[in-house]
C-alpha positions as CSV (number, residue, x, y, z in Angstrom):
1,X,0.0,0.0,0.0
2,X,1.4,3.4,-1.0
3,X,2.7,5.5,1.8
4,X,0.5,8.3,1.7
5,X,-3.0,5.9,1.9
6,X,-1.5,4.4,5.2
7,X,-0.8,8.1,6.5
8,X,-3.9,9.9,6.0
9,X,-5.4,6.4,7.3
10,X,-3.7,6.8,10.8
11,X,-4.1,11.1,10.9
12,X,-7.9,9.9,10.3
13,X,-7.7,7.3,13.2
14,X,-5.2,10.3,15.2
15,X,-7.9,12.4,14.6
16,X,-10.7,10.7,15.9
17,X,-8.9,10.6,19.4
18,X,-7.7,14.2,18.9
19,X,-11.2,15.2,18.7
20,X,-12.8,12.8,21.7
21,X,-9.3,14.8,23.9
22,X,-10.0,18.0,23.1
23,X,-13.8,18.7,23.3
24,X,-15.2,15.1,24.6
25,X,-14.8,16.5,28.0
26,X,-17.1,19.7,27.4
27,X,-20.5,17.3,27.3
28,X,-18.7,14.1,29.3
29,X,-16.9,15.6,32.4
30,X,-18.2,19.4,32.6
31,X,-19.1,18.4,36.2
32,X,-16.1,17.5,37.3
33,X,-13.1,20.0,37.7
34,X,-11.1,20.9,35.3
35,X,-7.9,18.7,36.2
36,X,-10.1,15.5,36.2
37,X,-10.8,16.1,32.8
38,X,-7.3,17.3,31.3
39,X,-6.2,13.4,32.9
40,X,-8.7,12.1,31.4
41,X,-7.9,14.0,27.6
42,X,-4.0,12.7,28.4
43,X,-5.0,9.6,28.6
44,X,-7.2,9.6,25.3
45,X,-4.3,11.5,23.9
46,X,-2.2,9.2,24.0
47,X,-4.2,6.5,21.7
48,X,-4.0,10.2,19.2
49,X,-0.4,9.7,19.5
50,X,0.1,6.1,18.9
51,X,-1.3,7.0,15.7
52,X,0.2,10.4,14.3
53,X,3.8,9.6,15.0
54,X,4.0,6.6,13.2
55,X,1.6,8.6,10.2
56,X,3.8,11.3,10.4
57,X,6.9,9.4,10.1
58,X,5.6,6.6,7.1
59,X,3.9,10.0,5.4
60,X,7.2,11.8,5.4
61,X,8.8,9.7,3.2
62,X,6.8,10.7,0.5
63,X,5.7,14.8,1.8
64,X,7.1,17.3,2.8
65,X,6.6,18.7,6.8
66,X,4.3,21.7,4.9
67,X,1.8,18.9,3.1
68,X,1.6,16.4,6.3
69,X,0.5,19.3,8.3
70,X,-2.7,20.4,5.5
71,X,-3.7,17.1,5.1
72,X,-3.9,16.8,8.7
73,X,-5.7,20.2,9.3
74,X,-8.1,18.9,6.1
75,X,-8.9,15.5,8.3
76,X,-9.2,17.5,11.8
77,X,-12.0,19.2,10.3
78,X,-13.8,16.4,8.4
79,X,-13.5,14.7,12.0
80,X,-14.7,17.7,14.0
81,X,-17.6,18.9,11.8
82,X,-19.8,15.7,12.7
83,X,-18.3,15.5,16.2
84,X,-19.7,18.5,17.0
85,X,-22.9,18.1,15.0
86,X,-24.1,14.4,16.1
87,X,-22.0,13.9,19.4
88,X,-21.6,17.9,21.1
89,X,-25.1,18.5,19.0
90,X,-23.7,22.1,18.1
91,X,-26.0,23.2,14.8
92,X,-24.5,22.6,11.4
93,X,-23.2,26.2,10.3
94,X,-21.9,27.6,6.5
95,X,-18.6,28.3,8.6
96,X,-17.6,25.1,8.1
97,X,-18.2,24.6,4.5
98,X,-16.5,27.9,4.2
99,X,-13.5,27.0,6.2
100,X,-13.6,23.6,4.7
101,X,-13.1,25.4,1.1
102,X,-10.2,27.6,2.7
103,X,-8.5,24.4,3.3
104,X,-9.1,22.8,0.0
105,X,-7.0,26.2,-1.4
106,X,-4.4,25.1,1.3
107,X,-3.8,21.7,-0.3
108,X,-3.9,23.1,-3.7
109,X,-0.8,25.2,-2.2
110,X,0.7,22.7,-0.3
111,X,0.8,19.8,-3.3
112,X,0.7,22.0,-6.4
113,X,4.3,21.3,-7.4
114,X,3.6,17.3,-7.6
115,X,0.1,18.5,-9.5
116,X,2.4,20.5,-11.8
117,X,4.9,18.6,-12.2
């Protein structure tokens, strides 16, 4: 399987625990104080990490530091946007198909020289 597949693979599983670290805790733990639930993000964290170093190391062989990074901005917010629709239940808003298409110029940036090439 071709490097890059296997990377944005494992950034999509990374991000998956990235998101359930960061923001879980607002509707899980928001009863608790705030140092029970930073433990408890670590701990999921660390599942995130398992993940994005070995994506990060397998995808640099075939990107640059600059493209890794977009494509893993791109999955972070095709993770969060149903995150925080279906699990937080935040309404769906334009802003993210807006920021979304922001993004899309970012990778058109980022990956234009192999496009071009």
């Amino acid at each position: 399987m071709h490097p890059a597949v296997i990377t944005v693979f494992l950034l999509m599983c990374s991000n998956v625990f990235m998101t359930f670290a960061w923001y879980a805790h607002l509707k899980e733990l928001s009863n608790k104080p705030w140092i029970i639930a930073a433990l408890i993000s670590w701990g999921i964290a660390l599942f995130e990490y398992m993940f994005q170093v070995p994506a990060n190391r397998i995808g640099h062989s075939v990107m640059t530091v600059g493209q890794l990074k977009i494509i893993q901005e791109v999955i972070s917010i095709g993770v969060f946007i149903p995150f925080a629709i279906y699990y937080l239940k935040e309404p769906f808003k334009t802003d993210y198909l807006w920021a979304g298409l922001c993004l899309l110029g970012a990778v058109f940036f980022m990956f234009r020289d192999k496009l071009f090439s």
